[in-house]
C-alpha positions as CSV (number, residue, x, y, z in Angstrom):
1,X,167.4,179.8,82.3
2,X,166.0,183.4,83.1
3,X,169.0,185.4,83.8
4,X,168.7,188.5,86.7
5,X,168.1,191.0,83.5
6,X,165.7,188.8,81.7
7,X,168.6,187.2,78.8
8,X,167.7,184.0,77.9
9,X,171.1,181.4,78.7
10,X,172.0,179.4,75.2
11,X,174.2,176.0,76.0
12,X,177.6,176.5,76.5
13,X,178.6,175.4,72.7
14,X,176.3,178.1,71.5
15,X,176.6,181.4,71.3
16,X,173.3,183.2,71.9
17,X,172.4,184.5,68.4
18,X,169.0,186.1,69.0
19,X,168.9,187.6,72.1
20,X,166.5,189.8,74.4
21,X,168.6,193.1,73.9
22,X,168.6,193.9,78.1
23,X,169.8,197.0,80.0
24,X,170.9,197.2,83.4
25,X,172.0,200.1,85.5
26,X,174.9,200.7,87.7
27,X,172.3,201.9,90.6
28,X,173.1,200.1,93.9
29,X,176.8,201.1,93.6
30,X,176.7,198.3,91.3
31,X,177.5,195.7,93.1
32,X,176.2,193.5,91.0
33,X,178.7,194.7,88.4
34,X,181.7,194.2,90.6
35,X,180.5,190.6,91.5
36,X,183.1,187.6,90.4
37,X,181.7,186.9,87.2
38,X,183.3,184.8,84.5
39,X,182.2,183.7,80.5
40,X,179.0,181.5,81.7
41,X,177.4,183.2,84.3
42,X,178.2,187.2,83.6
43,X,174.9,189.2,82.0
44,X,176.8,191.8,80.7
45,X,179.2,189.9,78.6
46,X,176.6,187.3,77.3
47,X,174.2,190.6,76.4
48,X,176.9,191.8,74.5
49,X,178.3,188.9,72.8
50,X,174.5,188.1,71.7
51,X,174.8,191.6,70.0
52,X,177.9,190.9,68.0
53,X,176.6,187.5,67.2
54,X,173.6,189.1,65.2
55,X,175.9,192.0,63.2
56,X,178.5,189.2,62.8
57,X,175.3,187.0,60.9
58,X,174.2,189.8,59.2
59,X,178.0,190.4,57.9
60,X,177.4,187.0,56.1
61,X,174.2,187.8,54.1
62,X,174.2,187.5,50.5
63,X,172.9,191.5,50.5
64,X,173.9,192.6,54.5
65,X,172.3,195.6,56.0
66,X,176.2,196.6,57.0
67,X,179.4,195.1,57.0
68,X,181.1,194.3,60.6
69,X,184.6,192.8,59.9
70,X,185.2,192.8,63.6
71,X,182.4,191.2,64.9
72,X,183.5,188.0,64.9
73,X,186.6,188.1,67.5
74,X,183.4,188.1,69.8
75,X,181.7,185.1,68.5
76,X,182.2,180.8,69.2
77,X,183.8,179.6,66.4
78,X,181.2,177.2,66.0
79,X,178.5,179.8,66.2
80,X,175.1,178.6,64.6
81,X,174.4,180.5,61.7
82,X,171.1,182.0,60.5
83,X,170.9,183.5,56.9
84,X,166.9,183.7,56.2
85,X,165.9,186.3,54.0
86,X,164.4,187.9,57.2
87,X,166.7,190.9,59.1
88,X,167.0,191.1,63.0
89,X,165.5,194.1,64.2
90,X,168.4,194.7,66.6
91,X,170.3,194.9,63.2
92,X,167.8,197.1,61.2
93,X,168.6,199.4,64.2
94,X,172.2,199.5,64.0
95,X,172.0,200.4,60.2
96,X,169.7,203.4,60.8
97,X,171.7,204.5,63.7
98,X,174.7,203.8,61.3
99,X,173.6,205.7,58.9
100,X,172.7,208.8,61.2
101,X,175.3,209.5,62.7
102,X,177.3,209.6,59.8
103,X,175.4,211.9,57.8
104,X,174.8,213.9,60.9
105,X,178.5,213.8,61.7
106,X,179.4,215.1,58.3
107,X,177.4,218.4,58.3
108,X,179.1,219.0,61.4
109,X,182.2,221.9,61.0
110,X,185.5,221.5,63.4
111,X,185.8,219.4,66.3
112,X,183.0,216.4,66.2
113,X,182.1,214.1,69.3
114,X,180.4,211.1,68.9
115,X,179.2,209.9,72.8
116,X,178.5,206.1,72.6
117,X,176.6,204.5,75.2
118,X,177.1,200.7,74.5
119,X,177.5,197.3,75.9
120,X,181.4,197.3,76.0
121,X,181.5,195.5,72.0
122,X,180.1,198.2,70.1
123,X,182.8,198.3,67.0
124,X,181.0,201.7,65.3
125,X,184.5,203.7,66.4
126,X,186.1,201.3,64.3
127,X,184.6,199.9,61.4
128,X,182.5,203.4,60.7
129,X,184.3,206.0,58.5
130,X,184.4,208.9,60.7
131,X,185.1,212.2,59.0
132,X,188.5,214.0,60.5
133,X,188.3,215.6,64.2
134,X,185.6,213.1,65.4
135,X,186.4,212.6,68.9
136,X,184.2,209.5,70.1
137,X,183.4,208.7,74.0
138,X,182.3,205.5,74.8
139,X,180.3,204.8,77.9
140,X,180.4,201.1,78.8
141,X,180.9,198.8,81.9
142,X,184.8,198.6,81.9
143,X,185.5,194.8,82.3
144,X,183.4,194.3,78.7
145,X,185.4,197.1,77.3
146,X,188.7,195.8,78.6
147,X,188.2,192.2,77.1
148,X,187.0,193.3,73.9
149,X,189.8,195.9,73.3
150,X,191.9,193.3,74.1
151,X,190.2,190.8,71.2
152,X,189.9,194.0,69.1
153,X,193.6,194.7,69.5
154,X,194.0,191.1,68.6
155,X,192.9,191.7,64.9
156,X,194.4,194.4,64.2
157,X,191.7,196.8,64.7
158,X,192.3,201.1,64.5
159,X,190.8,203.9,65.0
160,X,190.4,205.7,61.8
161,X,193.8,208.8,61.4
162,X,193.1,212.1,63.2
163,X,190.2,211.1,65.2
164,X,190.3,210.0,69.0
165,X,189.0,207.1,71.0
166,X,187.8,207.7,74.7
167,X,186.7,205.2,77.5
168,X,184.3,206.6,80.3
169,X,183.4,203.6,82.6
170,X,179.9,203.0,83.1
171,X,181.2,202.5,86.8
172,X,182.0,205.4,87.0
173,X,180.1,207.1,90.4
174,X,179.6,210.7,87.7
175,X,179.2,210.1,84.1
176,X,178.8,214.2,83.7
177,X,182.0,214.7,85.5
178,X,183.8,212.1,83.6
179,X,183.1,213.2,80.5
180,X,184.5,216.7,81.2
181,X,187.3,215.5,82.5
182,X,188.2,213.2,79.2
183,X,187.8,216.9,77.7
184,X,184.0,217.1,76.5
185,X,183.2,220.6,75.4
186,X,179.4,221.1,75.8
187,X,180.5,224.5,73.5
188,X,181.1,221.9,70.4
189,X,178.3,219.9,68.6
190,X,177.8,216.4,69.6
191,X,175.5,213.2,68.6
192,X,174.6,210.9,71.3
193,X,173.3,207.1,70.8
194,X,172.5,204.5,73.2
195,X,172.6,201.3,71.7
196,X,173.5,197.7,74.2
197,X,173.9,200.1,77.6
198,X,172.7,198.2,80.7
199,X,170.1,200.2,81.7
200,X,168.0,198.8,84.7
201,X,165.4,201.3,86.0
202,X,163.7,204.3,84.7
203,X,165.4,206.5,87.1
204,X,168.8,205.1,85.7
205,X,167.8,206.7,82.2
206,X,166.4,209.6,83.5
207,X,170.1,210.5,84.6
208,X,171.7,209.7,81.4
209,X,168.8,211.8,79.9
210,X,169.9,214.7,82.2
211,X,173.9,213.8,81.6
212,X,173.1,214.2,78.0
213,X,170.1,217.4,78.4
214,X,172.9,218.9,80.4
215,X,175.7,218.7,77.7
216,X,174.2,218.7,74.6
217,X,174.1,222.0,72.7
218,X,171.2,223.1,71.0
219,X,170.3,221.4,67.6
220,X,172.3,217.9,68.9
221,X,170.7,214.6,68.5
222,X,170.4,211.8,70.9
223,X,169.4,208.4,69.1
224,X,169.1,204.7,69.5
225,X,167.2,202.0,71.3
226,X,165.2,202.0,74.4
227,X,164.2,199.0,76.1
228,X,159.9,199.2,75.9
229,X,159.4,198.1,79.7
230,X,160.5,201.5,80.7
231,X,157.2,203.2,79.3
232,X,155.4,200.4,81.7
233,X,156.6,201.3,84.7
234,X,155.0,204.8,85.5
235,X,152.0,204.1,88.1
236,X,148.5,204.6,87.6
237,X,147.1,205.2,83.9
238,X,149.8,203.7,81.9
239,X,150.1,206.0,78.7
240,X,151.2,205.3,75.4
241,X,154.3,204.5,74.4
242,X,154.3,207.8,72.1
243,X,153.0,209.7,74.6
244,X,155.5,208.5,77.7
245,X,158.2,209.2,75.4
246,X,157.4,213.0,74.5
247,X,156.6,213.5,78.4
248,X,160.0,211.8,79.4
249,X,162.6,213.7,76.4
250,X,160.5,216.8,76.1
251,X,160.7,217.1,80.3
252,X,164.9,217.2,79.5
253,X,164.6,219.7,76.5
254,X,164.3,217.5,73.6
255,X,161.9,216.5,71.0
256,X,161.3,213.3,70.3
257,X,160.1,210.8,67.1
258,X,159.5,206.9,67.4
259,X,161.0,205.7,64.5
260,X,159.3,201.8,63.6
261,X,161.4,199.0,62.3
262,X,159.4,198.1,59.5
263,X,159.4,201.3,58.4
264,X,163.2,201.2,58.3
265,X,162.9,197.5,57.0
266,X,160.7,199.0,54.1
267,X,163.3,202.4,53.3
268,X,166.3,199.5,53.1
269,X,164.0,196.4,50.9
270,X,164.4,194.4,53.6
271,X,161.6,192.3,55.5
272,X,161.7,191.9,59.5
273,X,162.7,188.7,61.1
274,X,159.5,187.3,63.2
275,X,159.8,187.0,67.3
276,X,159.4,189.7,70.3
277,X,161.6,192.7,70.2
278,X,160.9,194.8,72.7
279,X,162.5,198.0,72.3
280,X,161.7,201.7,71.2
281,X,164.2,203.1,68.1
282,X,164.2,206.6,68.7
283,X,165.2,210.4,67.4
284,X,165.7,213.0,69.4
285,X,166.5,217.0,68.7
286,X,167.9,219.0,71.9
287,X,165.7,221.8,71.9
288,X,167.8,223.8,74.8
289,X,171.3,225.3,75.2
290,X,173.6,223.6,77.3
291,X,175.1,224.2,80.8
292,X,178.2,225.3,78.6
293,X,175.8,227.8,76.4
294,X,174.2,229.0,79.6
295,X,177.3,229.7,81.0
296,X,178.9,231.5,78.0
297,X,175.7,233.9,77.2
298,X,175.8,234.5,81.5
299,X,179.4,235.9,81.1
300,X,178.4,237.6,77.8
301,X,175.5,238.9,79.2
302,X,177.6,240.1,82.1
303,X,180.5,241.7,80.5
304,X,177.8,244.1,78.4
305,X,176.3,245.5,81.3
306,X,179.7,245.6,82.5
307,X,181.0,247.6,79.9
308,X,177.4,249.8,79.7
309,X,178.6,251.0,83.4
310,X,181.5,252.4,82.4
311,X,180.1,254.1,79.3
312,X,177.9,255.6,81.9
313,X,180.9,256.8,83.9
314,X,182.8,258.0,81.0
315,X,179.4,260.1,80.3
316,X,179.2,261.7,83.7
């Protein structure tokens, strides 16, 4: 059955284990997210139990793309599993993004943050090797984050010594203030990635693209998946993927490259599954300073003319 966010419904002894990667939004005051929802009829949690279902798979290849030992707390016991040759695109995804933010995160000096926009199962803050002083913000619908920190907990998962672990709801009714108040420092280098986040509407992303615009120094990346639909909803002459996605970042100050999955499929000797994915894997580069930097180089700016009056009085 067609689900409200366009999931496709597996029976109930099945785990969905290839699914349409969906995003939702928590426009509306997200009712729909507070609705009584349990295990067989909630979007959210079947989206993100799909997700885990494919890097829990891919865990079990003879040669896997990554290794997910927490994956399967998600899963049915009984899941169905599929070991062709062929990797999931969601999966050749979630090994580039892997891999850069790692390499990104270990040029970075001092104090690291890591903001995670996920589908409340994302594992990366614990099955990654994060490098010391990684703090790591994870922006998720709270109900999915609750019942997989519980399964998580279950296992024995931890957050890797001297780093920190942060939960911003995505209910939250100001993502920007939220952040600040769980101690972001848009004065300290950050990598964003988006990666499972309901996302619903195009004006939805546009304000996590202005969250992130707005605290993201200069020289930060912002990586990850976009769902394709969004570049088809602008009226009139519909543009090219390419181009809707230079208009859209470069409009919030950053610079953006399509990366393709068989190009990353090709880099790792790997060959793409067959089927429909429709989603965008992107790189971006913050090309602007951030409302932190403004506000630094203001004072800064202010405290030299400050101290050029009083020259000018000690002159006179």
């Amino acid at each position: 059955m067609e689900g409200l966010l366009g999931f496709v419904r597996s029976p109930a002894a099945t785990p969905i284990v290839s699914p349409s990667l969906f995003y939702a939004s928590k426009s509306k005051k997200n009712s729909w997210l507070r609705a009584k929802l349990n295990a067989e009829n909630d979007p959210l949690l079947q989206a993100a139990t799909s997700a885990a279902s494919l890097r829990f798979q891919e865990m079990h290849r003879p040669e896997p793309l990554f290794v997910d030992p927490y994956a399967g707390c998600f899963v049915h016991p009984d899941v169905q599993m599929d070991l062709k040759k062929c990797s999931h695109k969601y999966c050749l995804a979630t090994k580039f993004i892997d891999d850069k933010l790692l390499r990104t995160a270990n040029h970075i000096d001092g104090l690291k943050q890591v903001v995670l926009l996920t589908d409340g199962m994302d594992t990366r803050p614990y099955r990654l090797n994060w490098p010391t002083s990684t703090v790591i913000f994870d922006i998720s619908s709270e109900r999915i984050f609750k019942k997989s920190a519980e399964k998580l907990q279950g296992v024995g998962a931890k957050i890797p010594r001297n780093c920190l672990f942060l939960h911003v709801p995505l209910e939250s009714s100001d993502i920007h203030h939220s952040l600040l108040a769980k101690g972001f420092n848009g004065n300290q280098p950050s990598i964003w990635v988006i990666q499972g986040l309901p996302v619903m509407t195009l004006a939805n992303f546009k304000e996590i693209l202005l969250v992130a615009s707005s605290l993201a120094m200069s020289g930060c990346l912002f990586l990850g998946e976009l769902p394709a639909w969004l570049a088809e909803t602008e009226i009139g002459i519909k543009p090219s993927a390419e181009e809707w996605m230079n208009k859209l970042f470069m409009s919030n100050g950053f610079r953006v490259d399509m990366i393709g999955y068989d190009e990353v499929a090709k880099s790792l000797g790997k060959q793409v599954s067959p089927g429909e994915y429709k989603n965008i894997l992107f790189v971006a580069e913050q090309l602007q300073f951030s409302d932190d930097q403004m506000e630094f180089w203001r004072r800064e700016l202010q405290r030299v003319e400050e101290e050029g009056d009083e020259e000018g009085f000690e002159e006179l």
